[in-house]
N, C-alpha and C positions, 0 to 999 in steps of 0.2 A: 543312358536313359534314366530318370528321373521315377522314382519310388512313385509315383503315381501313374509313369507309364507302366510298370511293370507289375501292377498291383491291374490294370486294367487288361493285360496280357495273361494274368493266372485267373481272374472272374471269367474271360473269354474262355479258356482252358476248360474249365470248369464246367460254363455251357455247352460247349461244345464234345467235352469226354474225349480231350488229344492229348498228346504229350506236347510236353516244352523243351524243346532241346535251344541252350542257351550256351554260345560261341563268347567265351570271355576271353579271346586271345589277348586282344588290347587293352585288357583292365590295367595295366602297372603304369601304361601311357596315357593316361588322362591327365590332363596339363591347365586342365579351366573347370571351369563351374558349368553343369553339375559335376559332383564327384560320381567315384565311380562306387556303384551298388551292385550286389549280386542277384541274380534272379533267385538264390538260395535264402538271401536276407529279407527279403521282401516274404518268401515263401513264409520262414520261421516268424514274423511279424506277423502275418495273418493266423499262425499256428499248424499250418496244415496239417503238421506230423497227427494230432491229433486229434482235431474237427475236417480234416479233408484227405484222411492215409493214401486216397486213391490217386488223388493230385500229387500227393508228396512223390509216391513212387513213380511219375509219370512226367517229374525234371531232371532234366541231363546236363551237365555243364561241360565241354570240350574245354579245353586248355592247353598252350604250348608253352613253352621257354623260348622260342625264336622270335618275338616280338620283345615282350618285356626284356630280356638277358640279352639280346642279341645272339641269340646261338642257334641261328638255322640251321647248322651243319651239325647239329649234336642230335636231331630230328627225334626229340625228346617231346611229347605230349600227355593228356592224360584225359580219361573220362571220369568224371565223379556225377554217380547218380545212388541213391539208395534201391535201387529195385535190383532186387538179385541174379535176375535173368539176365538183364543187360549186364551188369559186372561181371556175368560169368562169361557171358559171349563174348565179350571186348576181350578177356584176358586169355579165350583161347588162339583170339586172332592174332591177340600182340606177341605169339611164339614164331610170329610170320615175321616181325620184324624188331627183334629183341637189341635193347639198348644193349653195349656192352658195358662187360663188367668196369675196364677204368673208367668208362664216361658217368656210369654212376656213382662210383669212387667220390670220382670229382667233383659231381653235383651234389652228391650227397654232404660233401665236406662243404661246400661255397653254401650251400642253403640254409644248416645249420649256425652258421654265423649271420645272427638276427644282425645284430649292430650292421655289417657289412649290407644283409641284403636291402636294410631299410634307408640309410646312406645311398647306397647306387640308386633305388627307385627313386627317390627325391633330385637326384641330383640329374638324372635322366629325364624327368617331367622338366623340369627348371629348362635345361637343353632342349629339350622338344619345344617348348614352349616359346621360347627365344628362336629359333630357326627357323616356327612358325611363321612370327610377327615378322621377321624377314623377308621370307618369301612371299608373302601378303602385302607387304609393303611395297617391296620390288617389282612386283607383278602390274601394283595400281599405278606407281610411275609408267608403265608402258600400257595400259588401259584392259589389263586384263583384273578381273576379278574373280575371288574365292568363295566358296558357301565358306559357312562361317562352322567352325568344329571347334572339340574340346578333347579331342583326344586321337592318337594315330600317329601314323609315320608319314601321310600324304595329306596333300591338298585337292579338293575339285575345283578343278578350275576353269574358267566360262573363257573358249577362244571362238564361241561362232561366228563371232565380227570378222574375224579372218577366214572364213571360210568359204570361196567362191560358189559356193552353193549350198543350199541347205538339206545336202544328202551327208549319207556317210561311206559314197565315194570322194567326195568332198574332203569328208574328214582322213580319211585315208591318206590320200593327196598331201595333206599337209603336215601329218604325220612325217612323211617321208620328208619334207622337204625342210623340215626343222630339224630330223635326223642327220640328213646328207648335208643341207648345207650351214645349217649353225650348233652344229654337233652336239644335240642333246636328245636324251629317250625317253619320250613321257607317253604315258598308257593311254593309246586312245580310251572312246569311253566307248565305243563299240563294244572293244575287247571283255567289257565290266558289263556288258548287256546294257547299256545306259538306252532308256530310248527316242532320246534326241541325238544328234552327228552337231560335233563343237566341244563338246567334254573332254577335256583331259585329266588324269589321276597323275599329281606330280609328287615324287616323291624327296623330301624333305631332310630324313633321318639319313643318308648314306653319305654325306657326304660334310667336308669342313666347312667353317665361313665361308672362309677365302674362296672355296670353290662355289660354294651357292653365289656369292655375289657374283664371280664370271659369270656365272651362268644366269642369270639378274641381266647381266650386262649385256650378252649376246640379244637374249629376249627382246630385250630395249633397242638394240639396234636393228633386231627382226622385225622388230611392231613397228618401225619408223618406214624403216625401205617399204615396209608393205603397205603403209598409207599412202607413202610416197608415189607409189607405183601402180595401186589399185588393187584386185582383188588378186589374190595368191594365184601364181600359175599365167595373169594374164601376159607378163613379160619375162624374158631372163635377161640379164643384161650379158654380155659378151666378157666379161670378168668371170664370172658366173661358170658359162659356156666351155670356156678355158680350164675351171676349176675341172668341172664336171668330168670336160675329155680327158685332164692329167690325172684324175683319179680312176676313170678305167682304163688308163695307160698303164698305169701303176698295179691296177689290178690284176690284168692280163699280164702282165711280167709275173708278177706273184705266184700265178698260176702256173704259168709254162713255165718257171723254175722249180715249182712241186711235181709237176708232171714230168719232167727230165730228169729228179732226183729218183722219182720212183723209177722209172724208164731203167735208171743207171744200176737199182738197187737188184731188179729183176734181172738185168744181164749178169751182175756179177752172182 
């Protein structure tokens, strides 16, 4: 957001007498213009601490390391607000779920080396920002298109043209069918409360080139059969049919060989 949304965010604040609770998970991932501003920078630019003490105490800022570091499994976060009440409360609750002692070891050693952590950020925007413009490109070769972003791990991405109807049974439907048959997992937009059916959340950051671009490549032969064929679901072809039957062929074997193994483990 842009110092002039967020300046327009704390005068609302203001009239209104709420607090601002501000979600900077993806601050370290901004990869375009604007840059990325704190709802604390903008706070301190207006002066709050001292012409508005009651607003000051009434912004919260959430933060993780599982975006910027990549460290979802270190399930390391943090709250920074100045109001005492909430700092106390968060730190009675965080005895619910206490990092341990090596992970903070570790983090504490990796964080204090400035040089390192300002090298990875830079060079992880760089990367984000190139597997972007990839996937953005890729997408418009097969006639899908992106809203346009500056920061994040995903793209939105617009597929209602594929969507034999303009529900989100629809969209459901074809979820599944990008799933099952050109093996990729993109978030419907259901899922994200979106409230149109045709949204997909594709996500960008988890994976190599080489792998985006299959997957570029599948899409592309997705979006062709389907123009080819008309709207999603109206046909399957007998290749298709084939796949579909040898994979719950496969799965039912799958099955009755865990169900036999338990069968065998219970007898003995």
């Amino acid at each position: 957001m842009t110092r002039e949304e967020l300046n327009h965010l704390i005068t609302f604040a203001i009239a209104k007498n709420i607090h601002i609770i501000s979600d900077e998970v993806f601050a370290g991932t901004v990869f375009d213009s604007p840059g990325f501003i704190s709802i604390m920078e903008a706070a301190m630019d207006r002066r709050l601490e001292n012409e508005n003490p009651d607003l000051w105490n009434r912004i919260h800022i959430v933060y993780s390391l599982s975006k910027d570091l990549g460290l979802p499994g270190f399930r390391v976060g943090m709250i920074y607000s100045n109001n005492e009440t909430v700092v106390s409360a968060a730190t009675r609750m965080s005895s619910f779920g206490l990092v341990s002692s090596q992970t903070q070891y570790l983090l504490s050693n990796m964080l204090a080396n400035k040089k390192f952590t300002s090298k990875y950020m830079k060079e992880n925007q760089k990367r984000l920002k190139r597997k972007r413009e990839m996937l953005v490109s890729g997408l418009r070769t097969s006639g899908m298109e992106c809203l346009k972003s500056n920061a994040g791990l995903f793209c939105w991405v617009d597929m209602r043209h594929l969507l034999s109807s303009n529900t989100f049974e629809a969209e459901t439907k074809l979820w599944k069918t990008i799933l099952c048959e050109v093996g990729l997992n993109m978030t419907a937009g259901e899922s994200c409360h979106c409230s149109e059916p045709g949204w997909f959340r594709v996500c960008f950051a988890s994976m190599s080139q080489a792998t985006l671009q299959i997957a570029m490549r599948r899409l592309r032969d997705f979006a062709e059969r389907s123009s080819c064929s008309g709207r999603i679901g109206n046909k399957i072809s007998s290749q298709q049919q084939n796949m579909s039957s040898l994979k719950r062929k496969l799965l039912s074997n799958w099955v009755h060989k865990l169900s036999s193994s338990e069968c065998d483990e219970q007898h003995h």
